[in-house]
PAVEXLO-78110 format. One line per field, with one value per residue (C-alpha): x, y, z; residue in three letters; residue number from 1. Coordinates in nm, 3 decimals, padded with zeros to 5 digits. Layout:
N
u <- [X_...]
v <- [Y_...]
w <- [Z_...]
resn <- [ala_...]
resi <- [NUM_...]
//
This chain:
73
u <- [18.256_18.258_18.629_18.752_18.937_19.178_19.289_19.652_19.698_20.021_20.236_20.175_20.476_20.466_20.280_20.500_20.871_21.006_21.266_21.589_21.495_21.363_21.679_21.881_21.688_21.799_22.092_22.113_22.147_21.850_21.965_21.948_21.613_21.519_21.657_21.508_21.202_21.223_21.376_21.032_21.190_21.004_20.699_20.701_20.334_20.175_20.060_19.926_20.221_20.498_20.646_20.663_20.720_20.521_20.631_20.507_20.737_20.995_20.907_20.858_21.198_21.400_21.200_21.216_21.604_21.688_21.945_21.786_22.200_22.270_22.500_22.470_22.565]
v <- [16.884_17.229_17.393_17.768_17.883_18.161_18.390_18.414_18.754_18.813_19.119_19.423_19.650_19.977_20.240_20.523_20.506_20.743_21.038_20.829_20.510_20.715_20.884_20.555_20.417_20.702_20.746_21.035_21.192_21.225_21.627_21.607_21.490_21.819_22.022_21.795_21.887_22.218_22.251_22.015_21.737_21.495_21.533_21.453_21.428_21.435_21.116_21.164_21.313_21.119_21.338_21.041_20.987_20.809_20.501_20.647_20.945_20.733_20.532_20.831_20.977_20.635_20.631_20.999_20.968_21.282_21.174_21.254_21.291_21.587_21.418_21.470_21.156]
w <- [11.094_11.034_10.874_10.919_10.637_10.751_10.472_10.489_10.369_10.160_10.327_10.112_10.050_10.245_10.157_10.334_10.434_10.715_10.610_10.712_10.529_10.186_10.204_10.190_09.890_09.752_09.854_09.992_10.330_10.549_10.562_10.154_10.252_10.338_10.028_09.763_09.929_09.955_09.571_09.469_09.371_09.643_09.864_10.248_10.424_10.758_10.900_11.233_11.441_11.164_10.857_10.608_10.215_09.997_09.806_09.520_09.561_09.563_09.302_09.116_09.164_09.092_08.767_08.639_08.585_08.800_09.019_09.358_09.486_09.272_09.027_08.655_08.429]
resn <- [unk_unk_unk_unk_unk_unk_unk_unk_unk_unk_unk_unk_unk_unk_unk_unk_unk_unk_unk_unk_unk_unk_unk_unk_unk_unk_unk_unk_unk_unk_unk_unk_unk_unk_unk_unk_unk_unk_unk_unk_unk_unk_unk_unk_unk_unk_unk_unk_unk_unk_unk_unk_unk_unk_unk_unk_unk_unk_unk_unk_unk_unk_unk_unk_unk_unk_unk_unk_unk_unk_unk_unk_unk]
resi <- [1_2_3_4_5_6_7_8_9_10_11_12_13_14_15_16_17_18_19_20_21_22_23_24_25_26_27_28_29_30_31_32_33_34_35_36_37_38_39_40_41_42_43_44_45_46_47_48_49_50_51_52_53_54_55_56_57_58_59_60_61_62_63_64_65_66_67_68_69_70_71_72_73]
//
């Protein structure tokens, strides 16, 4: 008797978040969005017809200690 294996794949984190939910790991406002962009703090990209940001952006922003909400500590 012959077995199939199926690989159960474990779910991989995502790679890309859209505006709304990047600005709510960060706390921010979706608007704020925009100005941390345009001031170089974060990058936004083009995926197909979508304007996403990385993970690694965020990622990168959590862990540089700028506060991404414009508060100094």
């Amino acid at each position: 008797m012959r077995t199939q294996h199926s690989s159960i794949r474990e779910a991989e984190p995502p790679r890309v978040f859209s505006i709304t939910d990047a600005a709510e790991m960060l706390g921010v406002s979706r608007s704020h969005m925009y100005t941390l962009r345009s001031e170089g703090v974060i990058r936004f990209v083009k995926l197909l017809n979508r304007t996403v940001v990385p993970a690694s952006e965020i990622e990168r922003v959590l862990s540089s200690g700028d506060s991404a909400s414009g508060e100094v500590a």
